[in-house]
mmCIF file as Biopython writes it, N, C-alpha, C and O atoms, coordinates in Angstrom:
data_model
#
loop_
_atom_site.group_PDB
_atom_site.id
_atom_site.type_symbol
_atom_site.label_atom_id
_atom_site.label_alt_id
_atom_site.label_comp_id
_atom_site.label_asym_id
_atom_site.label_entity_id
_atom_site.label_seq_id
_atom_site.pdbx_PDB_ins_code
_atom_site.Cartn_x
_atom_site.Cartn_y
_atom_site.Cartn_z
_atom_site.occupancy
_atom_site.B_iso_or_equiv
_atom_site.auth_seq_id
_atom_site.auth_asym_id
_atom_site.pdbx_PDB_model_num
ATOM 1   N N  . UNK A ? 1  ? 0.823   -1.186  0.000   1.0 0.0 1  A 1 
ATOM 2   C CA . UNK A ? 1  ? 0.000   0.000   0.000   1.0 0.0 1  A 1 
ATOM 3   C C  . UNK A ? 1  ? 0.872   1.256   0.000   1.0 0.0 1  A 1 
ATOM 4   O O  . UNK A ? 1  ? 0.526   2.347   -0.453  1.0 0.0 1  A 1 
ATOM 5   N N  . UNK A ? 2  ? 2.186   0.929   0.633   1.0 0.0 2  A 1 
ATOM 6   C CA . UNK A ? 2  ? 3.066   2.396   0.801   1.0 0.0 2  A 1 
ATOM 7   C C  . UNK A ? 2  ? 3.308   2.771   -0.948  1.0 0.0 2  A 1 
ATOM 8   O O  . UNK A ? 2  ? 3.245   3.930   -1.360  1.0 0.0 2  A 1 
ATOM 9   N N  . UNK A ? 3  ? 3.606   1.502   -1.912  1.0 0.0 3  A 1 
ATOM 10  C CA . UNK A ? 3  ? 4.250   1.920   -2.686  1.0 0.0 3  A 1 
ATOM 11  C C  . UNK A ? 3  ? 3.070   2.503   -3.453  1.0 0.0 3  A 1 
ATOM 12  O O  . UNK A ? 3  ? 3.608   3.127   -4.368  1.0 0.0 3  A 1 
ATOM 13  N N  . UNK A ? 4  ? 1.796   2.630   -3.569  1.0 0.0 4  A 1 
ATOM 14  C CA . UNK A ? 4  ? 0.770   2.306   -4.630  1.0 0.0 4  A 1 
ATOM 15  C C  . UNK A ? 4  ? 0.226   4.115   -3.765  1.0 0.0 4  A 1 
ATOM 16  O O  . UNK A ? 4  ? -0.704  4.623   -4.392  1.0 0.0 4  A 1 
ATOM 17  N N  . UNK A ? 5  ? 0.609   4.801   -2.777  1.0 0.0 5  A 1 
ATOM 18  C CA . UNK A ? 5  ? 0.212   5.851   -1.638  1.0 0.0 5  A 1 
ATOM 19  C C  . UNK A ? 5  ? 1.144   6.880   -2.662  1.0 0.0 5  A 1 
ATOM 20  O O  . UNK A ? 5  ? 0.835   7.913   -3.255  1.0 0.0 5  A 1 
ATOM 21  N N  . UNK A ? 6  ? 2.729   5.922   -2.566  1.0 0.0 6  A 1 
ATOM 22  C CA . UNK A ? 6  ? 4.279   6.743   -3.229  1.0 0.0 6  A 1 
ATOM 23  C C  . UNK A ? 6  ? 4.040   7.258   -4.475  1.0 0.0 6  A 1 
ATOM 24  O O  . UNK A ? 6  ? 4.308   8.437   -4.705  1.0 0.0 6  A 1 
ATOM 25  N N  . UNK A ? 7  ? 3.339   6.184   -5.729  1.0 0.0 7  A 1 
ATOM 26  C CA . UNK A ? 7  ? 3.136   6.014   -6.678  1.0 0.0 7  A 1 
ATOM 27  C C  . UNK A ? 7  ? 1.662   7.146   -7.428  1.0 0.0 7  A 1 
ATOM 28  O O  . UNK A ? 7  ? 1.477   7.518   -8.587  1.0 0.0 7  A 1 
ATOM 29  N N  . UNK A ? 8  ? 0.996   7.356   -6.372  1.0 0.0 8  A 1 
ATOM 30  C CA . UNK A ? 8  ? -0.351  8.054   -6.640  1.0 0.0 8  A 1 
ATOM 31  C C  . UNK A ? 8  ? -0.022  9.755   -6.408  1.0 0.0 8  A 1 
ATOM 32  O O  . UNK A ? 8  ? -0.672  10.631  -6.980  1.0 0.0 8  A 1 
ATOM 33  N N  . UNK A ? 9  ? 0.802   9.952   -5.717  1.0 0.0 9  A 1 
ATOM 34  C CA . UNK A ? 9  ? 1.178   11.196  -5.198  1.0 0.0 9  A 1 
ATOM 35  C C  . UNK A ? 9  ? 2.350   11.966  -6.241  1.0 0.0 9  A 1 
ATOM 36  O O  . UNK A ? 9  ? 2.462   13.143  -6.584  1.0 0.0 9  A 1 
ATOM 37  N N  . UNK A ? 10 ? 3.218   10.641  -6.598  1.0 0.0 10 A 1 
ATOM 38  C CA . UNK A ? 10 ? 4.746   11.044  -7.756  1.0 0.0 10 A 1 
ATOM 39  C C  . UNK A ? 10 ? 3.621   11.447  -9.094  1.0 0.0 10 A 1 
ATOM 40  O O  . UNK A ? 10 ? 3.812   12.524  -9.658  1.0 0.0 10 A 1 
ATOM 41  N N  . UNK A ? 11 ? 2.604   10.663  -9.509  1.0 0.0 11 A 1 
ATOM 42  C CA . UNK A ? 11 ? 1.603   11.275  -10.454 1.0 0.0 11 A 1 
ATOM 43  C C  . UNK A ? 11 ? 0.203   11.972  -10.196 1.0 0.0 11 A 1 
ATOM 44  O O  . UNK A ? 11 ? -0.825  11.806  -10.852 1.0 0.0 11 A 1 
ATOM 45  N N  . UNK A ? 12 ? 0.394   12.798  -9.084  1.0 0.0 12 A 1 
ATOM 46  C CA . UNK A ? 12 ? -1.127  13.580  -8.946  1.0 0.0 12 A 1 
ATOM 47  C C  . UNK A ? 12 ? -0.760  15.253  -9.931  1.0 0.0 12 A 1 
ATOM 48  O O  . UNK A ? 12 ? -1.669  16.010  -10.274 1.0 0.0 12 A 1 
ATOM 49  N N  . UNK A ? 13 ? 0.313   15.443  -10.142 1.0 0.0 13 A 1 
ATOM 50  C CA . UNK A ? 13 ? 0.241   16.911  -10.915 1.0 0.0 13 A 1 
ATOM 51  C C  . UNK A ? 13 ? 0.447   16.862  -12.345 1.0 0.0 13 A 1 
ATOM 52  O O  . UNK A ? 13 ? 0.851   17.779  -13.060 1.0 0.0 13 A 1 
ATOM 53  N N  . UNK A ? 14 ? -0.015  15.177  -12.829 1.0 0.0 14 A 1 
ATOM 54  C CA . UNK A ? 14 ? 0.113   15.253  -13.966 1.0 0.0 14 A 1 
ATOM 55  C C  . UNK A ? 14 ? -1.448  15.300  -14.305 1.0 0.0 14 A 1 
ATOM 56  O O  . UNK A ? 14 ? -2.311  14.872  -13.538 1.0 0.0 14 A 1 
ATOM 57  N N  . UNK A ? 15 ? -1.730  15.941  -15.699 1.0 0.0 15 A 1 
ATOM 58  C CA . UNK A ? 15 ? -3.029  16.404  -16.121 1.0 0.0 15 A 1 
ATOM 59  C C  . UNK A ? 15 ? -3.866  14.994  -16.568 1.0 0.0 15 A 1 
ATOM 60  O O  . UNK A ? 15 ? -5.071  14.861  -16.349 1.0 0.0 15 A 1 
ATOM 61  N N  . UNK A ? 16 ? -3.103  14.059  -17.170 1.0 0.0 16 A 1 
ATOM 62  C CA . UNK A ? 16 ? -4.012  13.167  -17.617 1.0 0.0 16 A 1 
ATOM 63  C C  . UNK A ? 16 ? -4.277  12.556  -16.224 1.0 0.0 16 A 1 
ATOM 64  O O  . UNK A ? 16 ? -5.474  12.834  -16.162 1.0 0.0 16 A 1 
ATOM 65  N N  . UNK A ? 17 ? -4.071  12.063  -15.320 1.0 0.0 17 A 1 
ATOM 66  C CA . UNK A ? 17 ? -4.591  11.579  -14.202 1.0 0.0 17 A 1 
ATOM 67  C C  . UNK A ? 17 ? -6.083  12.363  -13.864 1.0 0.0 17 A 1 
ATOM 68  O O  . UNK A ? 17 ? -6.368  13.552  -13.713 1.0 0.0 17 A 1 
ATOM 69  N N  . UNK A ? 18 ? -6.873  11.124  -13.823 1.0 0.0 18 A 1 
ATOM 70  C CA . UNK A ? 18 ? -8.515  11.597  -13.304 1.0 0.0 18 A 1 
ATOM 71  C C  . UNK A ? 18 ? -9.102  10.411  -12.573 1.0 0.0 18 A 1 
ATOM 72  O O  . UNK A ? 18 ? -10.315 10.428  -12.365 1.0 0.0 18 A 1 
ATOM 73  N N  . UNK A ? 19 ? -8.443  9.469   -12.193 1.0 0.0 19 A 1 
ATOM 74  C CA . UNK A ? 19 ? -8.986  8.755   -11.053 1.0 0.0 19 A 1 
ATOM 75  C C  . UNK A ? 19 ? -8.093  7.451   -11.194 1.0 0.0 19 A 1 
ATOM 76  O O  . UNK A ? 19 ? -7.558  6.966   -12.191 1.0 0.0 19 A 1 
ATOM 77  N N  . UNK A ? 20 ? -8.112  6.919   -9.467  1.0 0.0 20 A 1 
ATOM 78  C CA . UNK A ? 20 ? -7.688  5.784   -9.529  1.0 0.0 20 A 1 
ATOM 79  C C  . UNK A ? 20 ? -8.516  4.091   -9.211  1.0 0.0 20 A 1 
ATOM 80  O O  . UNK A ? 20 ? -9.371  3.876   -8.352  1.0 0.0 20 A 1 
ATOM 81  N N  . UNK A ? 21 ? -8.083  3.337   -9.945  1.0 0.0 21 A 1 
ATOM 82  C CA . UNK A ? 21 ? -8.491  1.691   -10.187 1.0 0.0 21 A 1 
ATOM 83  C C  . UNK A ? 21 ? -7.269  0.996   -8.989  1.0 0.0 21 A 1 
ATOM 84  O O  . UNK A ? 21 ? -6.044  0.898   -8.913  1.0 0.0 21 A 1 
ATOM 85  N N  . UNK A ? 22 ? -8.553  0.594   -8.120  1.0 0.0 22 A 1 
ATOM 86  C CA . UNK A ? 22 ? -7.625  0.152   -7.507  1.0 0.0 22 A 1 
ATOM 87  C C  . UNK A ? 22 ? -7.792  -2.154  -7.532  1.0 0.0 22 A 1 
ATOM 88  O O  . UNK A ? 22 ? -8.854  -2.775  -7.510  1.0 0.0 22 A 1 
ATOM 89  N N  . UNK A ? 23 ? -6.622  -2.655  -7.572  1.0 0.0 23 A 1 
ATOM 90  C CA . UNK A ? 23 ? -6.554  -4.229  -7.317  1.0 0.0 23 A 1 
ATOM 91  C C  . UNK A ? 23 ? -5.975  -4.419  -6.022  1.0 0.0 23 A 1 
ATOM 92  O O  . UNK A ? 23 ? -5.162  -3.634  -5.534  1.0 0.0 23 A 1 
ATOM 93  N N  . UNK A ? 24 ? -6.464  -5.641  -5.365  1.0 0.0 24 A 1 
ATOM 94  C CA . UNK A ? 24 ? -5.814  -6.151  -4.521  1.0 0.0 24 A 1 
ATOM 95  C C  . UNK A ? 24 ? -5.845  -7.313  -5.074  1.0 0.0 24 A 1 
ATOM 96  O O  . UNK A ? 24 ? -6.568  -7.688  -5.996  1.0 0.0 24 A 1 
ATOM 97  N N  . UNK A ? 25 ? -4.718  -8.125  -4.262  1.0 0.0 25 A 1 
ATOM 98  C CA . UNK A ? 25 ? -3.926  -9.534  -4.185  1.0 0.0 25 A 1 
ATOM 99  C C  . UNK A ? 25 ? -5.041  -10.218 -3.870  1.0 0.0 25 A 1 
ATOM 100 O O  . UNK A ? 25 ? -5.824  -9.758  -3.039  1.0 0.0 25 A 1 
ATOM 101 N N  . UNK A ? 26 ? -5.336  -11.809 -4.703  1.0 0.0 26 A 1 
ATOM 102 C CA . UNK A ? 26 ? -6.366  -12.637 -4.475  1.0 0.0 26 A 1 
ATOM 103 C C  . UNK A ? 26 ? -6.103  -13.104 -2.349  1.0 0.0 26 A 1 
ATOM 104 O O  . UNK A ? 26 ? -5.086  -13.592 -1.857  1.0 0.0 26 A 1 
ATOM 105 N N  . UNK A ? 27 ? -6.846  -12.883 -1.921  1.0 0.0 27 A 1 
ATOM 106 C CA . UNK A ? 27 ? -6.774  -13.364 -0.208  1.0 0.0 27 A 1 
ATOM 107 C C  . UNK A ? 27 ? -6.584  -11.737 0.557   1.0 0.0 27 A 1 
ATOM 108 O O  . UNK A ? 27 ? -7.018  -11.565 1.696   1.0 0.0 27 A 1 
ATOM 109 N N  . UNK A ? 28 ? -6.062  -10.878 -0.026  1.0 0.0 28 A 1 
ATOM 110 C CA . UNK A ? 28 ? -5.845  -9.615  1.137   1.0 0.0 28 A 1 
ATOM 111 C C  . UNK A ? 28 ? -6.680  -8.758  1.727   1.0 0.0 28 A 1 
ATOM 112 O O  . UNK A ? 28 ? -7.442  -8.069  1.048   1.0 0.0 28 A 1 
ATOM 113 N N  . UNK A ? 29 ? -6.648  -8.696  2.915   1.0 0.0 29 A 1 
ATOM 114 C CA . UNK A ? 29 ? -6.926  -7.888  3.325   1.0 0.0 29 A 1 
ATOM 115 C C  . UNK A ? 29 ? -7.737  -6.681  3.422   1.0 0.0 29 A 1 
ATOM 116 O O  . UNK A ? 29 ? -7.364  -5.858  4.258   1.0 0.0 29 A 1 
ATOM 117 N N  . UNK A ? 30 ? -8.450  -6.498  2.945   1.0 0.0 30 A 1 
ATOM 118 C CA . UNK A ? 30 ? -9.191  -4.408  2.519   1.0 0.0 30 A 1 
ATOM 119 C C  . UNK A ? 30 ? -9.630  -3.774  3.305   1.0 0.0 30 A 1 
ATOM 120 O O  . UNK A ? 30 ? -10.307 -2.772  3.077   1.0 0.0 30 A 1 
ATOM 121 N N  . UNK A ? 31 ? -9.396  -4.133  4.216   1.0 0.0 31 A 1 
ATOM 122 C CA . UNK A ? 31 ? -10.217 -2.658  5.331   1.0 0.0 31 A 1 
ATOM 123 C C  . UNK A ? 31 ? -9.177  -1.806  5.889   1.0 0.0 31 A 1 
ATOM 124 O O  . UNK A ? 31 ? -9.140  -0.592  5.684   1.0 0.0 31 A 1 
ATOM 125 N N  . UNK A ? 32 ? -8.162  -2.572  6.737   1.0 0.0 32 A 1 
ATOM 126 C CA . UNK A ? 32 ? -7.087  -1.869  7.464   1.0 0.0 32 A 1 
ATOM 127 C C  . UNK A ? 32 ? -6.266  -1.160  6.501   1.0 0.0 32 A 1 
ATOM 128 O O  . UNK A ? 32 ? -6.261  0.066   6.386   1.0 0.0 32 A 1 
ATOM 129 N N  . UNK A ? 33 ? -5.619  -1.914  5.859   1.0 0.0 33 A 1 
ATOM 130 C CA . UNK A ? 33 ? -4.372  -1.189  5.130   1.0 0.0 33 A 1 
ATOM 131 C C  . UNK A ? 33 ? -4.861  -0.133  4.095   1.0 0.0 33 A 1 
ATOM 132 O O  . UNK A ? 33 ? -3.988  0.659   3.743   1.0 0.0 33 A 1 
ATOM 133 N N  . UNK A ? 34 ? -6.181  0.036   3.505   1.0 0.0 34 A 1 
ATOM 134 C CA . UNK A ? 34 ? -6.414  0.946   2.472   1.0 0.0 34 A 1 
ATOM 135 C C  . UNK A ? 34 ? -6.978  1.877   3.047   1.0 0.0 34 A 1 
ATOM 136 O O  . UNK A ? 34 ? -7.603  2.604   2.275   1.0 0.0 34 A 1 
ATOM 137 N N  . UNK A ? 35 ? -7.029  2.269   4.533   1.0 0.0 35 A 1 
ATOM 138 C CA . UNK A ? 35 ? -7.490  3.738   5.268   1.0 0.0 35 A 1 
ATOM 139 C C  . UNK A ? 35 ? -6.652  4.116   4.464   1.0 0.0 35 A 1 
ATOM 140 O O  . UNK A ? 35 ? -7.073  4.297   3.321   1.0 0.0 35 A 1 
ATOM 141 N N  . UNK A ? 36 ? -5.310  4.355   4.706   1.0 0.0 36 A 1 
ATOM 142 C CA . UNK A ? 36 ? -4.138  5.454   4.170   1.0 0.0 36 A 1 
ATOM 143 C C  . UNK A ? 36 ? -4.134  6.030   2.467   1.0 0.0 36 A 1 
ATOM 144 O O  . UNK A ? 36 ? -3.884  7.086   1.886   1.0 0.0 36 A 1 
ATOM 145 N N  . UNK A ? 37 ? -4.549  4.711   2.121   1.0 0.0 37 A 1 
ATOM 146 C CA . UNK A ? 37 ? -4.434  5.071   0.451   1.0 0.0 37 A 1 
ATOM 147 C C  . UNK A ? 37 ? -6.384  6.220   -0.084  1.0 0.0 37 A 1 
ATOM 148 O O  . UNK A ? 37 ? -6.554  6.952   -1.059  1.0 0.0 37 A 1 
ATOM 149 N N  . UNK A ? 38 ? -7.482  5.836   1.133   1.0 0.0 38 A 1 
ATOM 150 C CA . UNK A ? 38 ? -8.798  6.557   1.193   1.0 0.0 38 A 1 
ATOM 151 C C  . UNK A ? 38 ? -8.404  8.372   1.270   1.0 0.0 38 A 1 
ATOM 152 O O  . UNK A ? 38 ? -8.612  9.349   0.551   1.0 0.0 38 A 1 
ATOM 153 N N  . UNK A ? 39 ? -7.685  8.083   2.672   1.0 0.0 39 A 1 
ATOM 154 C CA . UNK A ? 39 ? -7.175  9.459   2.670   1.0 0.0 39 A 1 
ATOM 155 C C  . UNK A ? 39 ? -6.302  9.771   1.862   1.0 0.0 39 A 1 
ATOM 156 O O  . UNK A ? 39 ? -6.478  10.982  1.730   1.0 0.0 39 A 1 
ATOM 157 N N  . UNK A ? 40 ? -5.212  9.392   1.031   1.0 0.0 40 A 1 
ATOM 158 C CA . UNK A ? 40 ? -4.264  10.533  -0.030  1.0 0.0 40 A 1 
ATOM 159 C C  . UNK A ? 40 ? -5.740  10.651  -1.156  1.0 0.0 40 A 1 
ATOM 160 O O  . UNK A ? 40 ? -5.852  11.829  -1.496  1.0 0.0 40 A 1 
ATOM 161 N N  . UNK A ? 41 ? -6.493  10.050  -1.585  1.0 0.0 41 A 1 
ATOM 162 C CA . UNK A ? 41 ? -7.116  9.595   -2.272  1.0 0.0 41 A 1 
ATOM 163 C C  . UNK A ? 41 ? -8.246  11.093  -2.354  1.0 0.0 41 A 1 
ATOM 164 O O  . UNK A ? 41 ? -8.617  11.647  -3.389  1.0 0.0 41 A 1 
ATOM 165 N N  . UNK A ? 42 ? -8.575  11.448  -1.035  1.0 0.0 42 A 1 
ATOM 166 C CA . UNK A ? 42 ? -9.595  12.689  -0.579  1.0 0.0 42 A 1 
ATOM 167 C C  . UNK A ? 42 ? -8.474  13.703  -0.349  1.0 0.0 42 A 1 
ATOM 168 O O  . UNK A ? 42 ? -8.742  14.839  -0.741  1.0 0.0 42 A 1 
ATOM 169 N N  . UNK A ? 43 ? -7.355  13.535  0.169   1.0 0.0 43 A 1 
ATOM 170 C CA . UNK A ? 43 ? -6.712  14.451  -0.225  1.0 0.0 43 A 1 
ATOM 171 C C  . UNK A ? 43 ? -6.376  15.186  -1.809  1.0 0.0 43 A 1 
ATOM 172 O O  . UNK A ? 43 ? -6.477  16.358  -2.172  1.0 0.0 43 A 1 
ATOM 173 N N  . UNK A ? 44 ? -6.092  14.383  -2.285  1.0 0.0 44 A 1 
ATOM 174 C CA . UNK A ? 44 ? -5.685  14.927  -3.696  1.0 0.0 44 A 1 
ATOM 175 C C  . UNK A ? 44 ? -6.653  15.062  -4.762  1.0 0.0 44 A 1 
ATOM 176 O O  . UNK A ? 44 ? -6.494  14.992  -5.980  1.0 0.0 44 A 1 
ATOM 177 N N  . UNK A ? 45 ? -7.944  15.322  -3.893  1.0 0.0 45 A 1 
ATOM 178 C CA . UNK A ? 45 ? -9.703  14.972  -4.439  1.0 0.0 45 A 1 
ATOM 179 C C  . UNK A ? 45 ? -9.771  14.291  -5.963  1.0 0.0 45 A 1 
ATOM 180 O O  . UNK A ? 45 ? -10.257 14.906  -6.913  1.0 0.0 45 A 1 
ATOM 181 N N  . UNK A ? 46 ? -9.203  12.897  -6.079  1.0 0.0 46 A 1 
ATOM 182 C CA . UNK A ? 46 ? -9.232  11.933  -6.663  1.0 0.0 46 A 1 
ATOM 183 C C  . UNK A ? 46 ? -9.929  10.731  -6.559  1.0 0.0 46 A 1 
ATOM 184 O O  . UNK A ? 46 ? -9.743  9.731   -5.867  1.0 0.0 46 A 1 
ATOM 185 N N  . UNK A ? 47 ? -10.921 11.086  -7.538  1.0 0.0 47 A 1 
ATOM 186 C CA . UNK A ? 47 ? -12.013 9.541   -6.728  1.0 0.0 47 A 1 
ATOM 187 C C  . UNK A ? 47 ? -11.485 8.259   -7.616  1.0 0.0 47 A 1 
ATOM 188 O O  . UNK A ? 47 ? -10.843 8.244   -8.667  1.0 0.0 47 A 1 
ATOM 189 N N  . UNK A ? 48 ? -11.976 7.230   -6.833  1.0 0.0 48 A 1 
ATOM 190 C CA . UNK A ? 48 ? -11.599 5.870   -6.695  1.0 0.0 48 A 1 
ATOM 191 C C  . UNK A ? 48 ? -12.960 5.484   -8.164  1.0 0.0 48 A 1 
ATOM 192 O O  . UNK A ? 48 ? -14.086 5.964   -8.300  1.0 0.0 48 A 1 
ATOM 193 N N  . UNK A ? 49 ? -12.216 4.459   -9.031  1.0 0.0 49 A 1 
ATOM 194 C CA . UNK A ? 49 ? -12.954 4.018   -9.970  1.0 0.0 49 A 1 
ATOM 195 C C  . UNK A ? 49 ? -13.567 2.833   -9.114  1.0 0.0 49 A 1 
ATOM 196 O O  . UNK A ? 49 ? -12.986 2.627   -8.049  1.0 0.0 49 A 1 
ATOM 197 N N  . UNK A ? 50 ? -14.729 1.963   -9.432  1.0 0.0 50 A 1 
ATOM 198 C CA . UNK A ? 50 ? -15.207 1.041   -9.056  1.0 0.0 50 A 1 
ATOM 199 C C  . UNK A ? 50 ? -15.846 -0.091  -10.000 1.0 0.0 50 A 1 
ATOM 200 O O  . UNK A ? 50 ? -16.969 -0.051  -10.501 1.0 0.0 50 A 1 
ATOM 201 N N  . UNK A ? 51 ? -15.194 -0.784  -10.092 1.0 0.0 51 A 1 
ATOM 202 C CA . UNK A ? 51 ? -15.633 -1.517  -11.066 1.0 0.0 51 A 1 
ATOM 203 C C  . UNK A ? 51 ? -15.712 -3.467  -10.750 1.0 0.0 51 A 1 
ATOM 204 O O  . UNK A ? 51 ? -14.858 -4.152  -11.313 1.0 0.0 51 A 1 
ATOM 205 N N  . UNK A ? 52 ? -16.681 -4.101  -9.926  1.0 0.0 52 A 1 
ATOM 206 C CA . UNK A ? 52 ? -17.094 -5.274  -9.515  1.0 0.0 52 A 1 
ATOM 207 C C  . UNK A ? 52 ? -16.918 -5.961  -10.455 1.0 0.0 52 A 1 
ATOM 208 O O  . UNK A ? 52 ? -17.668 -5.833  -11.423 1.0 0.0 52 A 1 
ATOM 209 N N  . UNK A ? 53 ? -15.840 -6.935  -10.467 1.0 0.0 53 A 1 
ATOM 210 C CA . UNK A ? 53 ? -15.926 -8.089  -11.101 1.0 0.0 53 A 1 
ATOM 211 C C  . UNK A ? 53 ? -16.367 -9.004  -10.225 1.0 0.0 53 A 1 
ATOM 212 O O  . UNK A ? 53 ? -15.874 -8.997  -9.097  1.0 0.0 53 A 1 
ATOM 213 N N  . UNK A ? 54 ? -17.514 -10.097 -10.613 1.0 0.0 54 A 1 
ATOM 214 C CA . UNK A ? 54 ? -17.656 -11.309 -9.951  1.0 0.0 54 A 1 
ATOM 215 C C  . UNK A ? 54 ? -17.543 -12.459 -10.853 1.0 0.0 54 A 1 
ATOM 216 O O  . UNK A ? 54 ? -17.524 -13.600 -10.393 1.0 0.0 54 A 1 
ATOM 217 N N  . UNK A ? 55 ? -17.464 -12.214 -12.173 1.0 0.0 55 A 1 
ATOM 218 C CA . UNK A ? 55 ? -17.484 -13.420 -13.033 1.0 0.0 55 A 1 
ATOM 219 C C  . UNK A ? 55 ? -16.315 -13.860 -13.433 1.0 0.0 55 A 1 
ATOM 220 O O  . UNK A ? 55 ? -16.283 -15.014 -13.861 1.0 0.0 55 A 1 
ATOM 221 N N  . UNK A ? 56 ? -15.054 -13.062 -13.398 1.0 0.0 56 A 1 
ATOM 222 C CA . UNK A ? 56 ? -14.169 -13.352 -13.629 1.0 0.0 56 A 1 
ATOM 223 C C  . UNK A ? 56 ? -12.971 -12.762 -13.094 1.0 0.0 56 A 1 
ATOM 224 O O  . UNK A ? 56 ? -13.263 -11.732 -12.485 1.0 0.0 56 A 1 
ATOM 225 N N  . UNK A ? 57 ? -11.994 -12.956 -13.083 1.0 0.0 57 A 1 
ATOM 226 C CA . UNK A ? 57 ? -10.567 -12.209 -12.801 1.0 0.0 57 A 1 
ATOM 227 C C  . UNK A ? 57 ? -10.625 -11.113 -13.712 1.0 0.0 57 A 1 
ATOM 228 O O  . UNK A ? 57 ? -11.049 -11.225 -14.862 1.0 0.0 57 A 1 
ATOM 229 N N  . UNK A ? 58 ? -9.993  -9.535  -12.957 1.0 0.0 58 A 1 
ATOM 230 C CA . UNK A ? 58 ? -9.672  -9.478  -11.561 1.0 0.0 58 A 1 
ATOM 231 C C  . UNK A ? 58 ? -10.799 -8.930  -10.822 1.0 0.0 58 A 1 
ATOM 232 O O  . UNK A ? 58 ? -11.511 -8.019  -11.244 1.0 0.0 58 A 1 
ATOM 233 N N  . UNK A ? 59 ? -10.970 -9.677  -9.402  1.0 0.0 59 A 1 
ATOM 234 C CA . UNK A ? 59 ? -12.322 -9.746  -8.773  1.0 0.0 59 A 1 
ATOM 235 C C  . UNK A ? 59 ? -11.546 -8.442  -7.857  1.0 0.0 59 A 1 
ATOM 236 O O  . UNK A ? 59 ? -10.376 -8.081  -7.727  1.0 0.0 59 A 1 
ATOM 237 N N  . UNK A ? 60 ? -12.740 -8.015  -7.369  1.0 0.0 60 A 1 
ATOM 238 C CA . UNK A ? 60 ? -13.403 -7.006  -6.781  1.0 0.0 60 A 1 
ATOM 239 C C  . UNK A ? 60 ? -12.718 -7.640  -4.994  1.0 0.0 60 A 1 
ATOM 240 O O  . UNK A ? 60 ? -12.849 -8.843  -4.764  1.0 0.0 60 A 1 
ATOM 241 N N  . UNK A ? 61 ? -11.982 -6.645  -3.797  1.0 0.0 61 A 1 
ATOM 242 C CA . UNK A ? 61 ? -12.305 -7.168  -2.211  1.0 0.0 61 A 1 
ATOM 243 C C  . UNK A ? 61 ? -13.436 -7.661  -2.093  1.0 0.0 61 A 1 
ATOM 244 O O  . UNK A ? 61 ? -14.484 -7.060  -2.326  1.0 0.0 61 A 1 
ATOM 245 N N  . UNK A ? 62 ? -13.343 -8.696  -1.753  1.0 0.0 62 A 1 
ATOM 246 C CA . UNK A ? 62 ? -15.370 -9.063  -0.625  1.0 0.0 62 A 1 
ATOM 247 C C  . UNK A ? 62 ? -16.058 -9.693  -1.896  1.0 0.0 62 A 1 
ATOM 248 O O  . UNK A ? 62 ? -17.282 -9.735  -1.766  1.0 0.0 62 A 1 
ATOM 249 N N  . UNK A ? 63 ? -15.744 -10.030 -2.701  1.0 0.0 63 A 1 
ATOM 250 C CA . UNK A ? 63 ? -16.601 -11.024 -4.030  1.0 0.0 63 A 1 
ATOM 251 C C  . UNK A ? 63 ? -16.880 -12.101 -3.601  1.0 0.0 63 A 1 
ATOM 252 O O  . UNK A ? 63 ? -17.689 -12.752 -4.261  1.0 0.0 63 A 1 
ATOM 253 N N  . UNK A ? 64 ? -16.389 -12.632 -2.487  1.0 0.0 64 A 1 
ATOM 254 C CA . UNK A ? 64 ? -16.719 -14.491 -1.940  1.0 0.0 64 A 1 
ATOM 255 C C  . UNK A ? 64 ? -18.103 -14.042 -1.362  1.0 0.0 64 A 1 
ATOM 256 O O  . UNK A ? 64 ? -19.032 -14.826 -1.553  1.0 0.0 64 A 1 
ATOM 257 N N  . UNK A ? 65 ? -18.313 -13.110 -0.814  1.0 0.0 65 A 1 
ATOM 258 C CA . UNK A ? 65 ? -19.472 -12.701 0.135   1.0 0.0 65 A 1 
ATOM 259 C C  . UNK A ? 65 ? -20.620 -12.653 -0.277  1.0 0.0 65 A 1 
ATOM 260 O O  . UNK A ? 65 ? -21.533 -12.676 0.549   1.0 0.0 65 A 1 
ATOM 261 N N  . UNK A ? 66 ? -20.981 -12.551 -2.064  1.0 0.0 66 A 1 
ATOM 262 C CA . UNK A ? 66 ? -21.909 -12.069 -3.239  1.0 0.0 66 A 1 
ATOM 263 C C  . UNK A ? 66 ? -22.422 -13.318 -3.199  1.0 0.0 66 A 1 
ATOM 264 O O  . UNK A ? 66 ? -23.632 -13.346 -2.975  1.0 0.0 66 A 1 
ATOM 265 N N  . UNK A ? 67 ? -21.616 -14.886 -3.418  1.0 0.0 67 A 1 
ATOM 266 C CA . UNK A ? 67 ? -22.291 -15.849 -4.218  1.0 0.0 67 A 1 
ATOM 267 C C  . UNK A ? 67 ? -23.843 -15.801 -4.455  1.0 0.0 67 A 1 
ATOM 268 O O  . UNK A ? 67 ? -24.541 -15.701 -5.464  1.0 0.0 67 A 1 
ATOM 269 N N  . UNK A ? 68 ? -24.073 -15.903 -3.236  1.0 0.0 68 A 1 
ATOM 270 C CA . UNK A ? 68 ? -25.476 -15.871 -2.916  1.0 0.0 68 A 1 
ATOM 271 C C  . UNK A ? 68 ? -26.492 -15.480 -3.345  1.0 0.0 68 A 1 
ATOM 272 O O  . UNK A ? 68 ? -27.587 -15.971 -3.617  1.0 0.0 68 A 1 
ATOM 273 N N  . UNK A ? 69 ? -25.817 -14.080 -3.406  1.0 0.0 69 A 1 
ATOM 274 C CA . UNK A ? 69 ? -27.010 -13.092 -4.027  1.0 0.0 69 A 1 
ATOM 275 C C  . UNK A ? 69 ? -26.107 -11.751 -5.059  1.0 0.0 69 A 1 
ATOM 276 O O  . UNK A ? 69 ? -25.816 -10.629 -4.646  1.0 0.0 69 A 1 
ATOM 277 N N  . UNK A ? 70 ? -25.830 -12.296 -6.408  1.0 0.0 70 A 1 
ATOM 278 C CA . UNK A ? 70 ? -24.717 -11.620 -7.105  1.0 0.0 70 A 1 
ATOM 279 C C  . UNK A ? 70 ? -25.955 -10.374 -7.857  1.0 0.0 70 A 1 
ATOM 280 O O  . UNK A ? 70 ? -25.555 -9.481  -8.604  1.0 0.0 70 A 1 
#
């Protein structure tokens, strides 16, 4: 997360930048470690793209949780 925090900030004063897509690693984590990357994120009033995959790779945090009711 530090490097992807490093990485968002070395390109926030470039013009084509208008939002970020974010992936995580199949099994990690999403609540704790992506506070930090929420806040540079509202800092640099850059909204987060969102885009749910459940049918295929690359899936979405929290997609095991859907089966049920996709």
């Amino acid at each position: 997360m530090a490097w992807a925090i490093k990485e968002i900030r070395s390109l926030a004063h470039e013009t084509w930048l208008a939002a970020v897509w974010l992936h995580l690693p199949e099994g990690k984590r999403s609540i704790i470690p992506i506070r930090a990357l929420w806040a540079t994120l509202n800092e640099l009033d850059l909204p987060l793209v969102h885009h749910s995959f459940f049918m295929e790779p690359p899936y979405f945090p929290g997609y095991r949780d859907i089966w049920a009711t996709p």
